[in-house]
N, C-alpha and C positions, 0 to 999 in steps of 0.2 A: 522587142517592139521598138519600133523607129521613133523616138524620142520627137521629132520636127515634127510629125502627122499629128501629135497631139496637141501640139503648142495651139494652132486652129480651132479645136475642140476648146480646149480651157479657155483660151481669151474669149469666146464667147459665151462661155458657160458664167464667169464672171463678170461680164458685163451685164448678160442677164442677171445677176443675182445685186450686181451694183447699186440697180434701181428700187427706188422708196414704193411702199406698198400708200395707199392712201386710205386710212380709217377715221369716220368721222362720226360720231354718237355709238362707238361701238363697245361690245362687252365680248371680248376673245377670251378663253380661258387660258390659263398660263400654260395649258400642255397641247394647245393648240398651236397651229403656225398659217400666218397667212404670207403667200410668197410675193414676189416683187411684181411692180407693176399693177396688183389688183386695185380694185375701189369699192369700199365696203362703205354703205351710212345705215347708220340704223339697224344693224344688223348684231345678233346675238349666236354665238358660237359656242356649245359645251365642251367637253372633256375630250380631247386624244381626237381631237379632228382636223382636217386640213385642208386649208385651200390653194388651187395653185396657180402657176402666173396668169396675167393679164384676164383677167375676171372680173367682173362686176355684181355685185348683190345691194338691193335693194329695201327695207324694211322685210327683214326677212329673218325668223329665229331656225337656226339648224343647231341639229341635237350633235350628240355624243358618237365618237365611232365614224361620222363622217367622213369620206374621203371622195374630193373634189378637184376634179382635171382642169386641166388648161382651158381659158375660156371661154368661161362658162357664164350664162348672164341668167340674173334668179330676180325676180320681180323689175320695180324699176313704174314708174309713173308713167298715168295715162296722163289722154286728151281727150276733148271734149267731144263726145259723135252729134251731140243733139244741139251744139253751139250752130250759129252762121259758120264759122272758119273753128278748126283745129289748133286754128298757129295761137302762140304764145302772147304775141304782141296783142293780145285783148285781156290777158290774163293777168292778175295782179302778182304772181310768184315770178321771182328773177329767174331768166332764163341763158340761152347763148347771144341771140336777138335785144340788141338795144334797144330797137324801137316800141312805145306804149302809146297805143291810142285808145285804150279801156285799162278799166284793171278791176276787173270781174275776179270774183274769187271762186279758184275752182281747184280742188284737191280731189286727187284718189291716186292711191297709193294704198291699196289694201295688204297686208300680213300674207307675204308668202311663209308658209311652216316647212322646214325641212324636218324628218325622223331621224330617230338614232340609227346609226349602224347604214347610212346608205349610201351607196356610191355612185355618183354622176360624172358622165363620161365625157370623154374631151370636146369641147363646143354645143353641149346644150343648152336650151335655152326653157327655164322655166316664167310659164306665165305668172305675172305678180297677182296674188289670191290664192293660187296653188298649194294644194298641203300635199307633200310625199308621204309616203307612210313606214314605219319603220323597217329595215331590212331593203327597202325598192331598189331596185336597179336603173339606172338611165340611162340609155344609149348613147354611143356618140354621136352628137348631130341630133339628137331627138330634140321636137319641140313638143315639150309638154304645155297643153291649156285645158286638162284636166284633172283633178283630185288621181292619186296612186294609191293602189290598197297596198299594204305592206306585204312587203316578200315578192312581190309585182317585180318582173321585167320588162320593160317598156322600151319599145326604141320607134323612129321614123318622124314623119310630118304629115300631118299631126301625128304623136305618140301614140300608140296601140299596144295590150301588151301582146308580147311574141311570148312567154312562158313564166312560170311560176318556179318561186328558186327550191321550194318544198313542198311536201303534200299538203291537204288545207289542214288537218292534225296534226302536222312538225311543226307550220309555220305558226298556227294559232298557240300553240305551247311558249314557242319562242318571243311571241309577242308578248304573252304572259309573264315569262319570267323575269322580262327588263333586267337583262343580264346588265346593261349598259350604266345602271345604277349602284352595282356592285362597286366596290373600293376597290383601288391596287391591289393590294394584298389579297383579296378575294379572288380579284383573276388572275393573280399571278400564280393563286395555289390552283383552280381549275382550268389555266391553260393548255394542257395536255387535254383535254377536251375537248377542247372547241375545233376539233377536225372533224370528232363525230358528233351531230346535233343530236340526234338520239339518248347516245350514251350520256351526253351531258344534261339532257332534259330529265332522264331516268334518275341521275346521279341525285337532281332536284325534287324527285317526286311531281315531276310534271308530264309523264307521258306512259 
């Protein structure tokens, strides 16, 4: 392999990785990773999850097992539909807009929920309130502005789902087992499992 073809790849591989992620009121778990360039406030992250560049989340708890594409934008504040004007400059919260000719108080920012174990694909955008449900799929590009039943595969604009990742008895077991609450050591001894959902639900006495 031609040693100079790569030089191009790496130096921009590194300069993406260069850049600072921005977290502000956040709870990342230590075995999480949030990648460069994203913007997290307010956001809660569990165990073996990740997010990845240029992302945004907003007052928004994601579980365990997560795994999160380039991005990706997950809540994030409204505006006002029932005010005179939208814009900021009537509002009392600091905005990009200098200018205050009111300062009305007006907050929403409602708790978008992410579940354990679910993977959002490169450039969706979840509505803030939104709860995904555990195991969900997102497509890429999908704009989700409704609740995801777990094990749900969703993709488009608006979000629909296009198929179910198990039958409603595999997924409903799996939902049950909250495998994702297990210790290291626990999944490490039933990782040979987890190819078959079945056999590993059996293995539990759940199916």
């Amino acid at each position: 392999m031609n040693i100079m073809r790569l030089i191009p790849y790496i130096a921009a591989k590194l300069q993406r990785k260069s850049r600072l992620s921005a977290l502000r009121n956040c709870a990342i778990h230590p075995t999480s990773k949030v990648e460069a360039g994203s913007q997290l406030t307010s956001v809660t992250m569990g165990r073996h999850s990740f997010c990845g560049y240029d992302c945004m989340a907003v007052n928004a708890d994601i579980g365990s097992f997560c795994s999160i594409s380039d991005q990706v934008c997950i809540g994030g504040v409204g505006h006002p539909l029932h005010y005179v004007s939208t814009s900021p400059v009537f509002l009392s919260h600091r905005d990009s807009v200098k200018a205050k000719f009111s300062r009305h108080v007006f907050e929403y920012c409602p708790k978008t929920t992410i579940g354990h174990d679910v993977w959002i694909g490169f450039g969706a955008k979840i509505r803030s309130g939104v709860k995904i449900g555990n195991g969900a799929v997102v497509g890429m590009g999908a704009v989700v502005t409704r609740d995801v039943e777990p094990y749900m595969v969703v993709a488009g604009n608006p979000a629909r789902v296009v198929s179910q990742r198990f039958s409603n008895a595999v997924a409903a077991a799996l939902n049950a087992s909250a495998w994702w609450d297990m210790n290291d050591a626990d999944l490490k001894a039933n990782a040979a499992l987890f190819t078959d959902p079945e056999m590993f639900l059996n293995s539990r006495g759940l199916l």
